[in-house]
N, CA, C and O atoms as a GROMACS GRO file, in nm:
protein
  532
    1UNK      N    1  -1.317  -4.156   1.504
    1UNK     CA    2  -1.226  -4.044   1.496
    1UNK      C    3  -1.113  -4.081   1.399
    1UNK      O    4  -1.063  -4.193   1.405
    2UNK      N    5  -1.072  -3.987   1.307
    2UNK     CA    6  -0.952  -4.027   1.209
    2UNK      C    7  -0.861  -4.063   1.299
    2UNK      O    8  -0.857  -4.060   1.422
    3UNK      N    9  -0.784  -4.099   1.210
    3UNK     CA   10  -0.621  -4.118   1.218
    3UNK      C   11  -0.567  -4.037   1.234
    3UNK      O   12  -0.608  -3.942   1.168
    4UNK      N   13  -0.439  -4.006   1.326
    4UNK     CA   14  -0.342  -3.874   1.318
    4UNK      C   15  -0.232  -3.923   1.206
    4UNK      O   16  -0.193  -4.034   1.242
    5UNK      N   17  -0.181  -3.891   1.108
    5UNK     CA   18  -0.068  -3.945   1.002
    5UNK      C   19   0.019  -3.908   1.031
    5UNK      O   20   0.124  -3.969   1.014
    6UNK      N   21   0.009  -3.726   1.116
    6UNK     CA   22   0.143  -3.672   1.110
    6UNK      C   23   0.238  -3.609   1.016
    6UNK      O   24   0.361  -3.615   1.012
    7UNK      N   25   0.163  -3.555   0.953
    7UNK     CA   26   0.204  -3.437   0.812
    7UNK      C   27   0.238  -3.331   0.877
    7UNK      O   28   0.356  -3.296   0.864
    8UNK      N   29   0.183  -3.280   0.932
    8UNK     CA   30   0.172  -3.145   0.981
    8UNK      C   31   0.268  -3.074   1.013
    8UNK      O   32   0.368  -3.146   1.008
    9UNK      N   33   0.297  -2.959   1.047
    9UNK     CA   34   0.397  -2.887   1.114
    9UNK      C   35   0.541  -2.918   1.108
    9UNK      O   36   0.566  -2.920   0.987
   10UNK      N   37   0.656  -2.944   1.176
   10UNK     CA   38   0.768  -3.004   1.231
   10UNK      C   39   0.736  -3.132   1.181
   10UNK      O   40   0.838  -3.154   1.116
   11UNK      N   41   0.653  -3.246   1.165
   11UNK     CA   42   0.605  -3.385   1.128
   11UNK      C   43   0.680  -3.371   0.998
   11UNK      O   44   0.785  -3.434   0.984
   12UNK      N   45   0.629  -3.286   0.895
   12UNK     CA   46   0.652  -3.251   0.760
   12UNK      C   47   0.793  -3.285   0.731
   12UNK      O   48   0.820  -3.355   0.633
   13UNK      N   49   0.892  -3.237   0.817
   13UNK     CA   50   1.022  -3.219   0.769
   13UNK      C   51   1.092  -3.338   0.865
   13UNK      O   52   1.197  -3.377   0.815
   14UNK      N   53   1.075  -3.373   0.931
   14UNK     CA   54   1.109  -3.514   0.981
   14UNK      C   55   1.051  -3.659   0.914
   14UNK      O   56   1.106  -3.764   0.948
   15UNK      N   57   0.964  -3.660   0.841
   15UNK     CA   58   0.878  -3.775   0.761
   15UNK      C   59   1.002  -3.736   0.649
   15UNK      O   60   1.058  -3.843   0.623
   16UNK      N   61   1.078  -3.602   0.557
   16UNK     CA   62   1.158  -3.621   0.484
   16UNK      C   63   1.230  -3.769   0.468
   16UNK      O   64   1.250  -3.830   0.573
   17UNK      N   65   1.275  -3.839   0.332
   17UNK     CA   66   1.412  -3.864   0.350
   17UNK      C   67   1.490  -3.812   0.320
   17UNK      O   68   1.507  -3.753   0.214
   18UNK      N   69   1.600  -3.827   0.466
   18UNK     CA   70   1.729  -3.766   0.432
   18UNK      C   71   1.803  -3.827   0.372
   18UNK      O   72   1.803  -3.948   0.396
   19UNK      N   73   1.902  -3.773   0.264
   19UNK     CA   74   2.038  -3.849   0.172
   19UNK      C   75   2.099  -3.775   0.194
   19UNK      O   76   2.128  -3.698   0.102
   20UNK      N   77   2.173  -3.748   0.372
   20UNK     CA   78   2.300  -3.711   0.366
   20UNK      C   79   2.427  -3.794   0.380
   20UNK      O   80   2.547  -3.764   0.385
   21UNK      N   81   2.357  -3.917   0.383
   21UNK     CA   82   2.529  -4.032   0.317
   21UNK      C   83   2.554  -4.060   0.158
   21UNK      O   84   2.639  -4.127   0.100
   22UNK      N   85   2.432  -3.972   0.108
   22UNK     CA   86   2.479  -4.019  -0.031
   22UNK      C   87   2.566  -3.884  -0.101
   22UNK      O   88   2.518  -3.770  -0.103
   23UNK      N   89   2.681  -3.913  -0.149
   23UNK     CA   90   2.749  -3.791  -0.225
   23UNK      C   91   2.693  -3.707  -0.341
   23UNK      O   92   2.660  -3.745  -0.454
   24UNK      N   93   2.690  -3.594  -0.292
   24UNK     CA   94   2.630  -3.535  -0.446
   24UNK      C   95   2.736  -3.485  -0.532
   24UNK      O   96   2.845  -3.479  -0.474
   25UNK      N   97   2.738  -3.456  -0.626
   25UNK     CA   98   2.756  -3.359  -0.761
   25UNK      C   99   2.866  -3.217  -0.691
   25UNK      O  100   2.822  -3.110  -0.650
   26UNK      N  101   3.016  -3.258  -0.694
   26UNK     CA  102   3.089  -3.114  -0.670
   26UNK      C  103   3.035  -2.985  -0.733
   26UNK      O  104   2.986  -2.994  -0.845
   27UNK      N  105   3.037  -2.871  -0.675
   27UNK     CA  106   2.970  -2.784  -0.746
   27UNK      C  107   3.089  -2.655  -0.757
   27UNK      O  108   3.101  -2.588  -0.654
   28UNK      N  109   3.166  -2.620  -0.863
   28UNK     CA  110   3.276  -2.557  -0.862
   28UNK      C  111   3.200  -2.420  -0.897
   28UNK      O  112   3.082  -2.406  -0.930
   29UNK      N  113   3.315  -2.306  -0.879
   29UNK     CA  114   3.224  -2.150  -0.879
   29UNK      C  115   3.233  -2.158  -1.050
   29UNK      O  116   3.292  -2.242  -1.119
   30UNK      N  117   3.145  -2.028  -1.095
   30UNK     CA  118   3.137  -1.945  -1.204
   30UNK      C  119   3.149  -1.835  -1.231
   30UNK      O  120   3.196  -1.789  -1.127
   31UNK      N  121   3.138  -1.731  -1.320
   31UNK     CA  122   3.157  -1.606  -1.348
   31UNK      C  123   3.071  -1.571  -1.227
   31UNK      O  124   2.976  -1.632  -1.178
   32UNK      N  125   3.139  -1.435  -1.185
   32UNK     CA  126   3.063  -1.376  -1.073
   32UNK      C  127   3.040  -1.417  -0.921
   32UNK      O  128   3.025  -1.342  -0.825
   33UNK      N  129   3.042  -1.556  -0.925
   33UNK     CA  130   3.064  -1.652  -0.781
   33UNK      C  131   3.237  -1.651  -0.699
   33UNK      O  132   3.349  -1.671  -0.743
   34UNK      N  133   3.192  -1.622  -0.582
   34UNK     CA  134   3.311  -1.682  -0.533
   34UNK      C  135   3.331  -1.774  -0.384
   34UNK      O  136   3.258  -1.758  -0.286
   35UNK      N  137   3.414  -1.844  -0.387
   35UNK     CA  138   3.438  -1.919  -0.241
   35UNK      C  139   3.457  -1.850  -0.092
   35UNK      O  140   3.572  -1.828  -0.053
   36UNK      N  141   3.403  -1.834  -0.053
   36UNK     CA  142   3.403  -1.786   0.110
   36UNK      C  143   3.374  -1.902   0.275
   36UNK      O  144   3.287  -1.983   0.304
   37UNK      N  145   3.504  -1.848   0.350
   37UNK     CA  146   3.430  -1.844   0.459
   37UNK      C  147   3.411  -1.776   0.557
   37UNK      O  148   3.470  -1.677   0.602
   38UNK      N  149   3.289  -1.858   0.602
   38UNK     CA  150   3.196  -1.762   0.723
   38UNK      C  151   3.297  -1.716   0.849
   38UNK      O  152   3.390  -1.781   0.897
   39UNK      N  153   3.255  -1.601   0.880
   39UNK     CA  154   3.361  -1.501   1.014
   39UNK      C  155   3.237  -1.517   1.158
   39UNK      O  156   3.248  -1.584   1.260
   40UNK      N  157   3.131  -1.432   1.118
   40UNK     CA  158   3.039  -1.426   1.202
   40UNK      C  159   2.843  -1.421   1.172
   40UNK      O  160   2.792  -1.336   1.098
   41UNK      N  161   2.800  -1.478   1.211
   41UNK     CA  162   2.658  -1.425   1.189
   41UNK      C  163   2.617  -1.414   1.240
   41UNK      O  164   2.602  -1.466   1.351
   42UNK      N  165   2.566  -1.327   1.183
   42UNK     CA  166   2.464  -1.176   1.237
   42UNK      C  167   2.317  -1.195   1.219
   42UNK      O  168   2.256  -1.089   1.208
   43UNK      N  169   2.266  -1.271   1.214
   43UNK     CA  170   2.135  -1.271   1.236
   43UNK      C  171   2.009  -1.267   1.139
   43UNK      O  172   2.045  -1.241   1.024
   44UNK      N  173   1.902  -1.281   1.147
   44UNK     CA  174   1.792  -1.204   1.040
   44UNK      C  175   1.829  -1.301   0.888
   44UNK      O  176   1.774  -1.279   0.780
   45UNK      N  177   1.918  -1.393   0.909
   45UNK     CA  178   1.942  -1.448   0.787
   45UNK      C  179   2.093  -1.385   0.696
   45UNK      O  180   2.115  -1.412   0.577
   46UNK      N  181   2.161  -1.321   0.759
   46UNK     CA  182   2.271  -1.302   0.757
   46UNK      C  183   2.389  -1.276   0.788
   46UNK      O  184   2.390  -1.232   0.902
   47UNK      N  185   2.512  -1.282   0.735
   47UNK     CA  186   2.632  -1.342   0.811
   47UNK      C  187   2.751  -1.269   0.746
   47UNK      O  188   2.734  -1.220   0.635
   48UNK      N  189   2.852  -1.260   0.798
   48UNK     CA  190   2.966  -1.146   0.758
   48UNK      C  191   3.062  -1.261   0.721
   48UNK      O  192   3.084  -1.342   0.811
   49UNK      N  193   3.138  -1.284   0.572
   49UNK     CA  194   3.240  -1.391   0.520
   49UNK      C  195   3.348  -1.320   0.471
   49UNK      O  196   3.351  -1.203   0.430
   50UNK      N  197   3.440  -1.406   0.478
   50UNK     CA  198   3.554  -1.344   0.376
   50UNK      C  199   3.592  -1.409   0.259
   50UNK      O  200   3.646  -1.520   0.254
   51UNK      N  201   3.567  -1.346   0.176
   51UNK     CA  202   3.569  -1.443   0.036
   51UNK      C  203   3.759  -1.465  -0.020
   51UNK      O  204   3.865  -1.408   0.005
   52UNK      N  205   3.725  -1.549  -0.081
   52UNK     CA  206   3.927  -1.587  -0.060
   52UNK      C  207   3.960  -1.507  -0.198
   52UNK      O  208   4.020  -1.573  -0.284
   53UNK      N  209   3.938  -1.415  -0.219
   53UNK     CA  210   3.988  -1.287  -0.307
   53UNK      C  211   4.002  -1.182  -0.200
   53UNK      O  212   4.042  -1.071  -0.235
   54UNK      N  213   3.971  -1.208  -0.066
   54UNK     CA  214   4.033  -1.128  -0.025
   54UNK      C  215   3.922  -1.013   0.093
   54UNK      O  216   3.948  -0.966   0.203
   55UNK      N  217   3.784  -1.002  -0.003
   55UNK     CA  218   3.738  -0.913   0.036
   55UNK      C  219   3.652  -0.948   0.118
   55UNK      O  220   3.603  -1.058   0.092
   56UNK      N  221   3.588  -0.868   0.262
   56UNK     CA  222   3.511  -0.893   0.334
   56UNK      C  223   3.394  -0.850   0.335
   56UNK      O  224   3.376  -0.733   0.368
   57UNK      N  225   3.239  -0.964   0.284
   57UNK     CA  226   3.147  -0.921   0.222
   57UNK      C  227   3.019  -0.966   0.342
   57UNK      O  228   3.012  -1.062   0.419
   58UNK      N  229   2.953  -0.882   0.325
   58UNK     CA  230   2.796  -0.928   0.434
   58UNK      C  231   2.690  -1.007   0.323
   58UNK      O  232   2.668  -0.962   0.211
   59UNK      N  233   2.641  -1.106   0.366
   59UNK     CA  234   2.600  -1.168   0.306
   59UNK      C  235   2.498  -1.232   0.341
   59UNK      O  236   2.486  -1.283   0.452
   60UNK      N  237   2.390  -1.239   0.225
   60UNK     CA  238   2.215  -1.296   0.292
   60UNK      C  239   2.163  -1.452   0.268
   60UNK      O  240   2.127  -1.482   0.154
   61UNK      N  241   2.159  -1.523   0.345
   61UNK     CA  242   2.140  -1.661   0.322
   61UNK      C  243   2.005  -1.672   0.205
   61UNK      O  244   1.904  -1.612   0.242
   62UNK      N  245   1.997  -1.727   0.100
   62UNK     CA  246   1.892  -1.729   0.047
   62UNK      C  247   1.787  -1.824   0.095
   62UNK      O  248   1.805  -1.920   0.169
   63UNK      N  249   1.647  -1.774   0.031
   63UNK     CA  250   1.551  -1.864   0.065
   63UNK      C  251   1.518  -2.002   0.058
   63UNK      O  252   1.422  -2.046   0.121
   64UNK      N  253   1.593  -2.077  -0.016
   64UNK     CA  254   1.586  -2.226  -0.030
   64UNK      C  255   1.691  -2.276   0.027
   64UNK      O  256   1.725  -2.386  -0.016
   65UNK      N  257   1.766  -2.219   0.128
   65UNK     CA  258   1.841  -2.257   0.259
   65UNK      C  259   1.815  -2.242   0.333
   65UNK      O  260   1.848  -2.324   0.418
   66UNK      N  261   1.743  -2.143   0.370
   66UNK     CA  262   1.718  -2.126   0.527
   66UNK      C  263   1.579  -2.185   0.578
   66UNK      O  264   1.464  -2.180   0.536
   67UNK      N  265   1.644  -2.245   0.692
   67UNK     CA  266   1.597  -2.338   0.783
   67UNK      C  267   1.598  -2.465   0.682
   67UNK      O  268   1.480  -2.500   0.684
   68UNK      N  269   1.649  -2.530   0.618
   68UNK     CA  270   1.732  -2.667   0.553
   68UNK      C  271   1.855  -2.667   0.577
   68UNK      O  272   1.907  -2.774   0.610
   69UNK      N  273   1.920  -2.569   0.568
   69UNK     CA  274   2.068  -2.624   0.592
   69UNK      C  275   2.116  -2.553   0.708
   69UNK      O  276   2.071  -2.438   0.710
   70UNK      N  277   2.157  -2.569   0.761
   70UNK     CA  278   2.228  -2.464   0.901
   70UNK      C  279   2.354  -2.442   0.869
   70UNK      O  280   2.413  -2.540   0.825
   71UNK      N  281   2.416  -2.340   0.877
   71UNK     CA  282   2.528  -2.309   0.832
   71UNK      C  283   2.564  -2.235   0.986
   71UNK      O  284   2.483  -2.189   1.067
   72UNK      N  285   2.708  -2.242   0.995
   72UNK     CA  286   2.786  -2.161   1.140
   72UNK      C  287   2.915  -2.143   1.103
   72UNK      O  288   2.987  -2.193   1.017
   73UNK      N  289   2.930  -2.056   1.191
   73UNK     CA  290   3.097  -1.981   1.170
   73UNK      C  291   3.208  -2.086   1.106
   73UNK      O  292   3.208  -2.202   1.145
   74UNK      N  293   3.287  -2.046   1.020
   74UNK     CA  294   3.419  -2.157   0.949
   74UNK      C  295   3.348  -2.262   0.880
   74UNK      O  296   3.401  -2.373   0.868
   75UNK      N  297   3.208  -2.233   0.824
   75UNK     CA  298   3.206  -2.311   0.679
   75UNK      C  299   3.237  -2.273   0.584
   75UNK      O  300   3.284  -2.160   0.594
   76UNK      N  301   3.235  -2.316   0.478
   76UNK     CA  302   3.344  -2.287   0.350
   76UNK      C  303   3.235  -2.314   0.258
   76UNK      O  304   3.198  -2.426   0.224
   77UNK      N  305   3.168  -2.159   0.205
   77UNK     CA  306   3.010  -2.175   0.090
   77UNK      C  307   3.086  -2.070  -0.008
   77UNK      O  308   3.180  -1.991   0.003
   78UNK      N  309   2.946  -2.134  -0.163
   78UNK     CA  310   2.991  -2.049  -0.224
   78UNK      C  311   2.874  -1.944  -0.246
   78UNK      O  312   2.754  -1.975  -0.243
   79UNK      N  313   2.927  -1.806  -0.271
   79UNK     CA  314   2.825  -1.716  -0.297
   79UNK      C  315   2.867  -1.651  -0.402
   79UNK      O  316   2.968  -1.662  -0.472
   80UNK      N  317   2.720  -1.539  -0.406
   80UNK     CA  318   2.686  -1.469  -0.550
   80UNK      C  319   2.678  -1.332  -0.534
   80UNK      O  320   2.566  -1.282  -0.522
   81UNK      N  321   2.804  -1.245  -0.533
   81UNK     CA  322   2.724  -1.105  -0.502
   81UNK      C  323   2.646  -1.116  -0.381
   81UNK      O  324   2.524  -1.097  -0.378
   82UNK      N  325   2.739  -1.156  -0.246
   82UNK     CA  326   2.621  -1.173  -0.113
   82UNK      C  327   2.504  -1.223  -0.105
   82UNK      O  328   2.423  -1.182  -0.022
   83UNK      N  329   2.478  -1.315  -0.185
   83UNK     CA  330   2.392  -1.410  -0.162
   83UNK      C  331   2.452  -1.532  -0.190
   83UNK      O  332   2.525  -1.547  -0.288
   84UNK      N  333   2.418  -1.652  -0.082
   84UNK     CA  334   2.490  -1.766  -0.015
   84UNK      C  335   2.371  -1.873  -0.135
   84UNK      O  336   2.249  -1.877  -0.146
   85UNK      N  337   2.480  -1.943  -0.204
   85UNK     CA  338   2.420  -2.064  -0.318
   85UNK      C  339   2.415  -2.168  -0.261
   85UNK      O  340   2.335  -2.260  -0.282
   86UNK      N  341   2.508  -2.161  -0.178
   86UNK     CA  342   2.552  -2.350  -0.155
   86UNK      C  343   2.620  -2.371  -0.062
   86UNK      O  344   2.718  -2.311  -0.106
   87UNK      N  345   2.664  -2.418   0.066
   87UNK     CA  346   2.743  -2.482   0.192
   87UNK      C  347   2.717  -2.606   0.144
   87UNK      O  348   2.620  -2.678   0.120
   88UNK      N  349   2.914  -2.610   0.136
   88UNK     CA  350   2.994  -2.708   0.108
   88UNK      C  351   3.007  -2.773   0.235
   88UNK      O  352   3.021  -2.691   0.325
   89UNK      N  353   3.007  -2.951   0.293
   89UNK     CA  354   3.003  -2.989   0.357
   89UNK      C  355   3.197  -3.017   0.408
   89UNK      O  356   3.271  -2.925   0.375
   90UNK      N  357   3.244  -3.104   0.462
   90UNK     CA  358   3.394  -3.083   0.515
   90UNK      C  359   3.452  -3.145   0.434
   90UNK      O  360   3.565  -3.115   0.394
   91UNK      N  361   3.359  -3.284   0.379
   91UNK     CA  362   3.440  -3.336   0.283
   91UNK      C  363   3.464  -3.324   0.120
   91UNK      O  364   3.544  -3.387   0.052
   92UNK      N  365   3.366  -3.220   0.076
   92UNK     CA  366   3.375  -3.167  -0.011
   92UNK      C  367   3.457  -3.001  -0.052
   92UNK      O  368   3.464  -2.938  -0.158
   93UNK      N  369   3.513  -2.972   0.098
   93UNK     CA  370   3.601  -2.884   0.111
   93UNK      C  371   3.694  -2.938   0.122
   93UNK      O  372   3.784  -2.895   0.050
   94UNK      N  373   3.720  -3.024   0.188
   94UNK     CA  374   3.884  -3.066   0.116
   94UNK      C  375   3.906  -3.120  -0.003
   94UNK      O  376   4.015  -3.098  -0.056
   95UNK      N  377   3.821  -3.190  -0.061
   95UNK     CA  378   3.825  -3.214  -0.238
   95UNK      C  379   3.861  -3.059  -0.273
   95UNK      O  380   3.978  -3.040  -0.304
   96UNK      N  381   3.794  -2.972  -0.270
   96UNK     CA  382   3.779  -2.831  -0.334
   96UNK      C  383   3.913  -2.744  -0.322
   96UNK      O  384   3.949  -2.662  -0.407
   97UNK      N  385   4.011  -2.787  -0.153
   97UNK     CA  386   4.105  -2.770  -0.140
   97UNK      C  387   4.234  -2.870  -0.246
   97UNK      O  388   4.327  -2.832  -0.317
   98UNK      N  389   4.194  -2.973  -0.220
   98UNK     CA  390   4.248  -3.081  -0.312
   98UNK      C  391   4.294  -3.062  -0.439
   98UNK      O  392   4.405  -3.097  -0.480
   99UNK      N  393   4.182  -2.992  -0.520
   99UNK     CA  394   4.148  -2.947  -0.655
   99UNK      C  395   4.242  -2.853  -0.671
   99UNK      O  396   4.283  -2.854  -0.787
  100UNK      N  397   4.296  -2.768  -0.602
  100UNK     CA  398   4.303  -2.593  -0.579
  100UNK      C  399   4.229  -2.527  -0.631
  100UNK      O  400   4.256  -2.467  -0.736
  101UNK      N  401   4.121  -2.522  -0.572
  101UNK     CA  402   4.008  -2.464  -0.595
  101UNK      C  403   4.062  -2.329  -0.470
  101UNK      O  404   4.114  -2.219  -0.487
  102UNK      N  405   4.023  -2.396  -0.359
  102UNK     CA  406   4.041  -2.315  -0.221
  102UNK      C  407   4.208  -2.283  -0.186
  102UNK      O  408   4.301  -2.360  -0.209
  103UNK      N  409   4.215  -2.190  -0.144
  103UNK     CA  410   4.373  -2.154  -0.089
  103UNK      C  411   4.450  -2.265   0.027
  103UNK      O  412   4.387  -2.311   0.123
  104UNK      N  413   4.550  -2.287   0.008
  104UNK     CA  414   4.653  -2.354   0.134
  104UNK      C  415   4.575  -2.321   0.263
  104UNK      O  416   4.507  -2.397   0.332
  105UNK      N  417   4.602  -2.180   0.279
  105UNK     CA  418   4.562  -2.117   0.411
  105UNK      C  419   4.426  -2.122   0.478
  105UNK      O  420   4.398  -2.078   0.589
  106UNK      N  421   4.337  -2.192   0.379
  106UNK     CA  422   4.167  -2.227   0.422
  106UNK      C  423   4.205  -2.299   0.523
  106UNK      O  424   4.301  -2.376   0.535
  107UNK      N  425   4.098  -2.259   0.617
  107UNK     CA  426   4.094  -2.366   0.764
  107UNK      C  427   3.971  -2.424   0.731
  107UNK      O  428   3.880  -2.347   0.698
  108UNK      N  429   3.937  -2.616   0.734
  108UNK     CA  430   3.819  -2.637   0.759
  108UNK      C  431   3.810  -2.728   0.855
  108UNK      O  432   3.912  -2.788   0.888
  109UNK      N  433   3.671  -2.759   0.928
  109UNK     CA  434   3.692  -2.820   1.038
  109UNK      C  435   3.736  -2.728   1.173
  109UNK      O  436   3.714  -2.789   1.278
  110UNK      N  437   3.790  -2.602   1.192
  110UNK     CA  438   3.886  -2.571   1.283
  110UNK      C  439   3.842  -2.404   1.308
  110UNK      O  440   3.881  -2.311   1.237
  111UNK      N  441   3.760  -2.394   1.413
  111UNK     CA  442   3.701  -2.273   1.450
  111UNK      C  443   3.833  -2.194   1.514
  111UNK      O  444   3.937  -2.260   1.518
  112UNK      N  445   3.835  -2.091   1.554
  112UNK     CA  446   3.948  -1.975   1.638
  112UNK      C  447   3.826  -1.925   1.718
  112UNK      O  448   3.724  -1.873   1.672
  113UNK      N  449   3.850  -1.946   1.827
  113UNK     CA  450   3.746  -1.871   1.934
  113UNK      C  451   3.819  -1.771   1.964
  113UNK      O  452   3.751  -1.688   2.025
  114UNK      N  453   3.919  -1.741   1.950
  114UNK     CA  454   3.948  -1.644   2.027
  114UNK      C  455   4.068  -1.539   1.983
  114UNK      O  456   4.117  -1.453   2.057
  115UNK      N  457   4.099  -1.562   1.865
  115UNK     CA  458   4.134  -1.470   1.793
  115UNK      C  459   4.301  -1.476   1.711
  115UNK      O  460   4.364  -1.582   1.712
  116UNK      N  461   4.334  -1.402   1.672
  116UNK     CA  462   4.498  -1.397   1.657
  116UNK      C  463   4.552  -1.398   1.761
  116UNK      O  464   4.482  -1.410   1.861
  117UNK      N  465   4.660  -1.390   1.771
  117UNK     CA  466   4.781  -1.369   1.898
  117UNK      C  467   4.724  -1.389   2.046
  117UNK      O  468   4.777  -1.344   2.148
  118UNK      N  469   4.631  -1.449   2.043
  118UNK     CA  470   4.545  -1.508   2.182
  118UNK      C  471   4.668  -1.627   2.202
  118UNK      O  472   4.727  -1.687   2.112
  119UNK      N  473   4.682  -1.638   2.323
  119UNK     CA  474   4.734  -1.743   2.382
  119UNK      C  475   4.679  -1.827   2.489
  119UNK      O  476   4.633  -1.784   2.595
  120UNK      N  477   4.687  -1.943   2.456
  120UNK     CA  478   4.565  -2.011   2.605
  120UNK      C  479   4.684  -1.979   2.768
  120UNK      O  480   4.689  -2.046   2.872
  121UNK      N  481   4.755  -1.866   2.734
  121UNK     CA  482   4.825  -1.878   2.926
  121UNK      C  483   4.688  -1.825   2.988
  121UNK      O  484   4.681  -1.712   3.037
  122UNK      N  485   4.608  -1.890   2.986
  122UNK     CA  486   4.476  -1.859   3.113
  122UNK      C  487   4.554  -1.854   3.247
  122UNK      O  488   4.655  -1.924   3.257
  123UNK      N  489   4.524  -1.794   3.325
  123UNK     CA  490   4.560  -1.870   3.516
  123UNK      C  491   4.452  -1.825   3.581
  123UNK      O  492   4.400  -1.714   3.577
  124UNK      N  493   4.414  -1.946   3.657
  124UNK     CA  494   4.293  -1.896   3.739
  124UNK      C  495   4.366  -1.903   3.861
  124UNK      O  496   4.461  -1.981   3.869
  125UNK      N  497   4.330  -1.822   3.969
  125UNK     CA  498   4.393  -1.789   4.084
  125UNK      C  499   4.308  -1.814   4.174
  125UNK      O  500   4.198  -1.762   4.156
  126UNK      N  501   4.322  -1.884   4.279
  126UNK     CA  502   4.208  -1.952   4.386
  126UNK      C  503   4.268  -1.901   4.488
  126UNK      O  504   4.389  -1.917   4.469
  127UNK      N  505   4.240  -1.824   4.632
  127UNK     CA  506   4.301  -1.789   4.730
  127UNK      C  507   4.230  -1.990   4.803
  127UNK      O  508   4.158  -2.079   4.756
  128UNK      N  509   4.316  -1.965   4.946
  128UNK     CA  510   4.306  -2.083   5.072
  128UNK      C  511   4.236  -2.059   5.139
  128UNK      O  512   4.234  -1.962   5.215
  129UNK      N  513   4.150  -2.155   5.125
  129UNK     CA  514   4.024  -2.114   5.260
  129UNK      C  515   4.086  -2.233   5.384
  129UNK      O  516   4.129  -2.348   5.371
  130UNK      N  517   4.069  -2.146   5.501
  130UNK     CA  518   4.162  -2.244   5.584
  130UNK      C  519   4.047  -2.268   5.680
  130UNK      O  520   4.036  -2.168   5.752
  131UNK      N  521   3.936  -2.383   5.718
  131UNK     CA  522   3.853  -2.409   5.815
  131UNK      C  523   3.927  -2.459   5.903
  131UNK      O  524   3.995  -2.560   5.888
  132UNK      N  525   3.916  -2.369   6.034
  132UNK     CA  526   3.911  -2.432   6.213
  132UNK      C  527   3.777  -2.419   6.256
  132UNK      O  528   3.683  -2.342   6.235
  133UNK      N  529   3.798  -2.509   6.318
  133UNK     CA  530   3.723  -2.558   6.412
  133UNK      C  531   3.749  -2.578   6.566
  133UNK      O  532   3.662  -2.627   6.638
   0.00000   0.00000   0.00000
């Protein structure tokens, strides 16, 4: 009976090597590109950003990202006319911030669950359970 090698399926992309300790190549925008980050996604391969000009654009992960890179809410990518080129990793967003590339006001690293003017005064209120016996 052969050998199993383990190519196959899920095998395929785990046999990869990964070089995510090695630094790549900053990749600054161009005509038509701009810097965004992610608000929410929505699914099906796309995600609602706000690009730091201001405007709030829906946007489609392209095909040579998806399922390679995972991207989630408060990353900082650049896109093309709503289509997503590139997710910038944290430390290449603060270079990019560094640069002034990205605005002061970019958050990276630092999700908001819960909105503007949210305040954590949570109170949870427990009544006394009093056992006799």
């Amino acid at each position: 009976m052969p050998k199993n090698k383990g190519k196959g399926g899920k095998n395929r992309r785990r046999s990869k090597n990964e070089n995510e300790s090695e630094k790549r190549e900053l990749v600054f925008k161009e005509d038509g590109q701009e810097y965004a980050q992610i608000i929410k996604m929505l699914g099906n391969g796309r995600l609602e950003a706000l690009c730091f000009d201001g405007v709030k654009r829906l946007c489609h992960i392209r095909g040579k990202l998806r399922k390679k890179v995972w991207i989630n809410t408060s990353d900082i990518i650049l896109d093309n006319k709503a289509d997503v080129i590139l997710k910038y990793n944290a430390d290449e967003a603060r270079s990019l911030k560094a640069y002034g590339e990205l605005p002061e006001h970019a958050k990276i690293n630092e999700t908001d669950t819960f909105g503007p003017g949210d305040d954590d005064e949570i109170q949870f209120l427990s009544p006394l359970f009093i056992c006799q016996n």
